[in-house]
N, C-alpha and C positions, 0 to 999 in steps of 0.2 A: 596188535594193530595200532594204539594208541600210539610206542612206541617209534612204529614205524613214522605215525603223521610227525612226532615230533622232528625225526630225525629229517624229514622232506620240508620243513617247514619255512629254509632258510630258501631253497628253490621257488616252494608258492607264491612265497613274498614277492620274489623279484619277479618270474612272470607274471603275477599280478600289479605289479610296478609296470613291466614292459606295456601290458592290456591297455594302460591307465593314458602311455606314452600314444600309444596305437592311437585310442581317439582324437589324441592334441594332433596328433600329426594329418590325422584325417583330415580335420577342421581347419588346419590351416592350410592345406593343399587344396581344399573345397574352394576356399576365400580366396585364395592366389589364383587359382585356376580360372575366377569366374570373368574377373578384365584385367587381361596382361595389355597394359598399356604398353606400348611401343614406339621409338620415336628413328625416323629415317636419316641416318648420319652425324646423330646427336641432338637433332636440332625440335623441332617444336614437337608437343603430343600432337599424333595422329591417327591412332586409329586403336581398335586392337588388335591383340594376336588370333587371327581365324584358326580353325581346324582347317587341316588342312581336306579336300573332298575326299585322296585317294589313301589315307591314313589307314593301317592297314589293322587288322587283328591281331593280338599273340597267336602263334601257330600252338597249336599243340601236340604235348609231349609225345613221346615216341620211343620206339626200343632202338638203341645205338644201333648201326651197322656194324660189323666185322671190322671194317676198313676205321672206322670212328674209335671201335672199345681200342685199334691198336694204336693209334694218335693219343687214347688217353693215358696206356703204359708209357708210352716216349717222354710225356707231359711227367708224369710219378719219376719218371727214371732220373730228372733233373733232381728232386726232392730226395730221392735217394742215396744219391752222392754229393748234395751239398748244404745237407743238413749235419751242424756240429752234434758229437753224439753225447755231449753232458751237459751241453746247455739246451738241446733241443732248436737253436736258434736256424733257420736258415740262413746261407748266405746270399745279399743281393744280387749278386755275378758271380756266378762261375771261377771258382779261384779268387775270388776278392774276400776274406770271411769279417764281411761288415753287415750290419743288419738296424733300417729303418725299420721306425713304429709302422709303414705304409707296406714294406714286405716283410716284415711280420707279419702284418694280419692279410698279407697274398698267401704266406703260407699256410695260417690258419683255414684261410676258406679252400686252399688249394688240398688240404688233408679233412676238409669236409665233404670238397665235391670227390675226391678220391674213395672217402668210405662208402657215399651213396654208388658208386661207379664198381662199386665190391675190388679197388685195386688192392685198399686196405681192410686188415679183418676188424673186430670191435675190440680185442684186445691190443692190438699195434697203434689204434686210432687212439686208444685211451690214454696208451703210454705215452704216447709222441705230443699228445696235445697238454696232458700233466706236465711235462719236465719246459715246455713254454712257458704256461701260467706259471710253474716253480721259478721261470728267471723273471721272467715279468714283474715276479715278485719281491723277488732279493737284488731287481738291479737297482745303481745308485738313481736319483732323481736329480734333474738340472732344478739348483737350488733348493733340493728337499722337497720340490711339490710336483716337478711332471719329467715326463719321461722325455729325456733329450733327445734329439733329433739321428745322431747314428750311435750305435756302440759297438764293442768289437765282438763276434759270434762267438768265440770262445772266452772270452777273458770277464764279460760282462760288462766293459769298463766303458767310458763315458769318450768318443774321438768325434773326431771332425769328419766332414765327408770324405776325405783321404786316407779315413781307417786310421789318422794318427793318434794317438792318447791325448786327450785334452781334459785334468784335472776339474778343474771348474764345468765344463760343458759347452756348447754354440746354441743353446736355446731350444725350444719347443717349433714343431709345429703344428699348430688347430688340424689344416687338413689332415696331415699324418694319423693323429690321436682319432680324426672322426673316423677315420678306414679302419682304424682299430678295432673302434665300439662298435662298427658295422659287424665286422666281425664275431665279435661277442654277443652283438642280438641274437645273432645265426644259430652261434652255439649253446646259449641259454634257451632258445626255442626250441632246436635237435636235440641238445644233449646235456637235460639239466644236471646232468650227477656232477658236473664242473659248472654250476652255479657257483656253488660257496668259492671256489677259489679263484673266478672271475672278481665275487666281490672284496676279496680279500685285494686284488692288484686294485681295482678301482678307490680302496677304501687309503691307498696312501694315498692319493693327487689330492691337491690343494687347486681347486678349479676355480679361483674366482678370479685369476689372474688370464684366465682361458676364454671364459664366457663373459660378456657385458655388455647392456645396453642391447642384448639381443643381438650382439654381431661376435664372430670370433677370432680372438687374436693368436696370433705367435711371439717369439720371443726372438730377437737377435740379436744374441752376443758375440757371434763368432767375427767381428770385428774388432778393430781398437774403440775405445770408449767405452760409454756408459751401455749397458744391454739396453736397446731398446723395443717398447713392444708396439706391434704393426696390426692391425686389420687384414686380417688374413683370407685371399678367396675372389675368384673372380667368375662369370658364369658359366654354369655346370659344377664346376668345381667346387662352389659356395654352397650350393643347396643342396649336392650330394652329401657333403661334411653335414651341414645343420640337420637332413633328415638323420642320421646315426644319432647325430647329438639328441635331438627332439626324442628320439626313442626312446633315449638313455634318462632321457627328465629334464633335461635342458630349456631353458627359455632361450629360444636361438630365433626368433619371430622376424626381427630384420633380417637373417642370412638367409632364413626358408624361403622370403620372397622373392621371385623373380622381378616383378615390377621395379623399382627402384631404377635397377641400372640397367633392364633391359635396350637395346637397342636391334634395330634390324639394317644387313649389309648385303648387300646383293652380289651373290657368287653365281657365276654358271646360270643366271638367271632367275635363282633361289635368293628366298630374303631370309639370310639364318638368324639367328639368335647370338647375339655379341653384348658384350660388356659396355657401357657407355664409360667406365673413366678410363680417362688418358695418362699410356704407360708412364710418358715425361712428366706428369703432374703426380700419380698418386704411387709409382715404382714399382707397379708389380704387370707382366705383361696379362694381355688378353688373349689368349690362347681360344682357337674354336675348332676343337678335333673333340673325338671320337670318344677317349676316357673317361668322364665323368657319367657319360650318356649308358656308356654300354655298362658299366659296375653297378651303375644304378638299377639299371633295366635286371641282369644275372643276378644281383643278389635281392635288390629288394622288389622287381617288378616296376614297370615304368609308371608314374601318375601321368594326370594331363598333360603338365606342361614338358618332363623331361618326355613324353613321348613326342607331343610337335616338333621340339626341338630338335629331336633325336630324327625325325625323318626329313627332316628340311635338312639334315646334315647330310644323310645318306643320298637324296634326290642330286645336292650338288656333287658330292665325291661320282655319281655316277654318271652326269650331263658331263662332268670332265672327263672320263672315259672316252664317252660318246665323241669329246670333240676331240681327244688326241689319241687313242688308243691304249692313255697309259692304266691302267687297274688302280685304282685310288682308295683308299683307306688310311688315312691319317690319324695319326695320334699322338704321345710322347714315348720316346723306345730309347732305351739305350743301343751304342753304335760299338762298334769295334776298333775305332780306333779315335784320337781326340777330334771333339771334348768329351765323348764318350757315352752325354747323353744328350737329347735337343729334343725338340717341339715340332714335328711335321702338323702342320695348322693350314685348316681351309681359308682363316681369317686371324692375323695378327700385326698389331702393327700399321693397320692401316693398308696392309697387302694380301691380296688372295695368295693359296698355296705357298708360303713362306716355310720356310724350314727353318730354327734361329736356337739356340742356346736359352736357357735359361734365365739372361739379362737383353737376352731380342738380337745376337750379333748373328750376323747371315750365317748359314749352314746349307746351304744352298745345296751344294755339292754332297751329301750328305742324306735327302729326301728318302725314303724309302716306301714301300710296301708294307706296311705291320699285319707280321702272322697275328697276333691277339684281338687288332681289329676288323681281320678278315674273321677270323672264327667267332667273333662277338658278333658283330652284323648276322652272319650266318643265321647262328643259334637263334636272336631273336627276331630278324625278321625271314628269312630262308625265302628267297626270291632267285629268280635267274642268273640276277646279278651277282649277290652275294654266294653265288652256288660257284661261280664265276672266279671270285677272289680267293674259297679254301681251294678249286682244283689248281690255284696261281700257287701259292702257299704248302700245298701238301710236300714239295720235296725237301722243306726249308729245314730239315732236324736231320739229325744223329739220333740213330735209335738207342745209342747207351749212354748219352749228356741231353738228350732232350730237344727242344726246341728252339732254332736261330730267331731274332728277331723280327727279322724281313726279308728285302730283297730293296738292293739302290735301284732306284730309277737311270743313274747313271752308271751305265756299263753293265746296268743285270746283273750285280756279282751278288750275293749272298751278305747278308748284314750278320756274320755268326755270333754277335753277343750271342751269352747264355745266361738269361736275367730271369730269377725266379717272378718277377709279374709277369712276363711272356707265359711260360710254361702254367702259372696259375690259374691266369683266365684262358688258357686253353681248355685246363678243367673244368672252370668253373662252367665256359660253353658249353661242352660236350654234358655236365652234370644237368643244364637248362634243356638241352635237346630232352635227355630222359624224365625230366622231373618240374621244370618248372624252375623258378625263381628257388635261391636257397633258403630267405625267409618266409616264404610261403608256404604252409605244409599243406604235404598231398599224402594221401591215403597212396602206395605205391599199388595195391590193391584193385583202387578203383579206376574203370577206363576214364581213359580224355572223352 
């Protein structure tokens, strides 16, 4: 037995580590929660952020339907043909074999909600998820301390977002790294036997070039000049990243807070939750869709404030409805044809419902329907509406490549990317339908 403890002892540690992160994280979501300052257009404080009256409850868990367990093989089937088989790597798209730190760990939680969902057994689960942490481990680092921003899925090698070989690397990014660690809570919580080789990848990063002053940066070198490092994060997106971070032990107190740069913009008659800096002064847009809200809610369960936020999102996506008849769910998707990927946003820019690229350039034409954020809504709030958006959504896959992104608002045709975060947080929803949040454990035992 002694034996045994020893041999567990490198696991104890670290969920005793994680426990330690649990209370920081409590106490600062306590303190954020209690007055979100808010200011109407930028301009002076005025008030706080109320609960909203008709804020709803998590529904609870439930045994998939039939018609649900076979949307979740569709979702695996992408995983199953687009994962490299010696590096373990997923590819981002369908035929493209590139792979970010951010679907990286879509395919980690995506082969987590898969073994709760019994698509996979505990020996396939164990294999698949070893030979990741094995390249996670052996790959090279942008400048020896963090993991660069794309590599190639088989080669392990260090490229640009065009999958081309880039020597030196394009830099880090904070959000990326934080979807990671998200990741690794999950599976350090589910499945300590891959503790130690979690902390053996964490144990190469040189993070102090990552975290500072409690905000978190990125790196960009994939320009001419000197690499320079940015402030990385705008909202949702920022406090998604810093809660992982905060888990992990991070002092990330400025990114965890909402207040700073909160502001409120009135869409459809809702006042949502938007970023106060200005994309032309500080370069990074404000994006106010759907993705940071729903990952947060599926993996980690929503707090206070990502919950307000999260339903003043969903109230206007559906008063848009109401007033044009279009099915609305917004988020970031990859497309099928250029640029390939864009921003469907309730609020960016200074405009309602914008569609834009990743530097803010129209996309207009381009708007879609997101299968991920119909089944995310779904999963966690499962209302009329959202009942509304999966039966919009159910024809949008191939049942042997998996799941299409969406559906254009223009002309109705089918958005057929095949993007492993599509197919992952289809998982992950359908894993939330039966279980709950993934870092939340539940006794599968015990009823709701």
């Amino acid at each position: 037995m002694d034996s045994n403890l020893v041999k567990a002892r490198s696991s104890i540690v670290w969920l005793l580590a994680i426990g330690c992160a649990f209370g920081a994280v409590w106490w600062i979501e306590k303190e954020s929660g209690r007055e979100l300052i808010a200011r109407e257009g930028g301009g002076a404080q005025v008030a706080t952020l109320p609960a909203s009256p008709d804020l709803p409850a998590d529904p609870a868990p439930r045994a998939l339907t039939a018609q649900e367990q076979q949307w979740a093989r569709t979702a695996w089937r992408y995983f199953e043909r687009n994962v490299d088989p010696q590096t373990g790597l997923a590819h981002s798209v369908a035929g493209f074999p590139s792979a970010t730190m951010w679907d990286t760990a879509s395919y980690l939680l995506a082969l987590v909600a898969a073994h709760q969902l019994e698509l996979v057994d505990k020996r396939g689960f164990d294999i698949r998820l070893a030979k990741v942490l094995v390249s996670l481990e052996r790959m090279p680092l942008h400048g020896g301390k963090l993991p660069n921003k794309s590599y190639g899925a088989a080669t392990l090698r260090m490229t640009d977002y065009g999958n081309q070989p880039s020597a030196g690397g394009i830099g880090w990014s904070a959000l990326d790294i934080g979807r990671l660690l998200a990741s690794f809570q999950v599976i350090a919580w589910r499945h300590p036997i891959h503790t130690p080789a979690i902390r053996r990848v964490l144990g190469r990063w040189d993070t102090e070039g990552l975290v500072r002053g409690g905000q978190l940066f990125g790196l960009d070198a994939g320009s001419a000049g000197a690499p320079q490092s940015v402030q990385e994060g705008r909202m949702g997106y920022e406090q998604y990243a810093a809660h992982a971070f905060a888990l992990a032990g991070h002092d990330v107190e400025v990114a965890a807070d909402w207040r700073p740069h909160l502001q409120m913009v009135k869409v459809e008659g809702v006042a949502l939750c938007a970023d106060d800096r200005d994309p032309q002064r500080f370069g990074a847009q404000d994006f106010v869709l759907g993705e940071p809200y729903l990952l947060w809610g599926l993996e980690f369960g929503w707090t206070r404030a990502a919950r307000e936020c999260a339903w003043r999102l969903h109230r206007a996506q559906e008063a848009r409805f109401r007033r044009t008849g279009v099915l609305t769910a917004v988020t970031e998707d990859h497309v099928d044809q250029a640029p390939y990927f864009v921003y469907n946003s309730a609020w960016t820019g200074g405009r309602p419902w914008a569609t834009v690229t990743e530097k803010g350039v129209d996309a207009a034409a381009l708007r879609s329907l997101s299968v991920k954020a119909a089944f995310g809504w779904h999963a966690l709030l499962r209302n009329d509406y959202t009942a509304q958006l999966v039966a919009k959504v159910a024809p949008l896959h191939d049942a042997e490549q998996g799941w299409y992104a969406g559906l254009y608002e223009e002309g109705g045709k089918p958005n057929k990317a095949l993007a492993a975060n599509t197919n992952a947080v289809v998982l992950e929803s359908l894993a939330y339908i039966a279980q709950g949040p993934l870092l939340r454990h539940r006794d599968p035992g015990r009823k709701p």
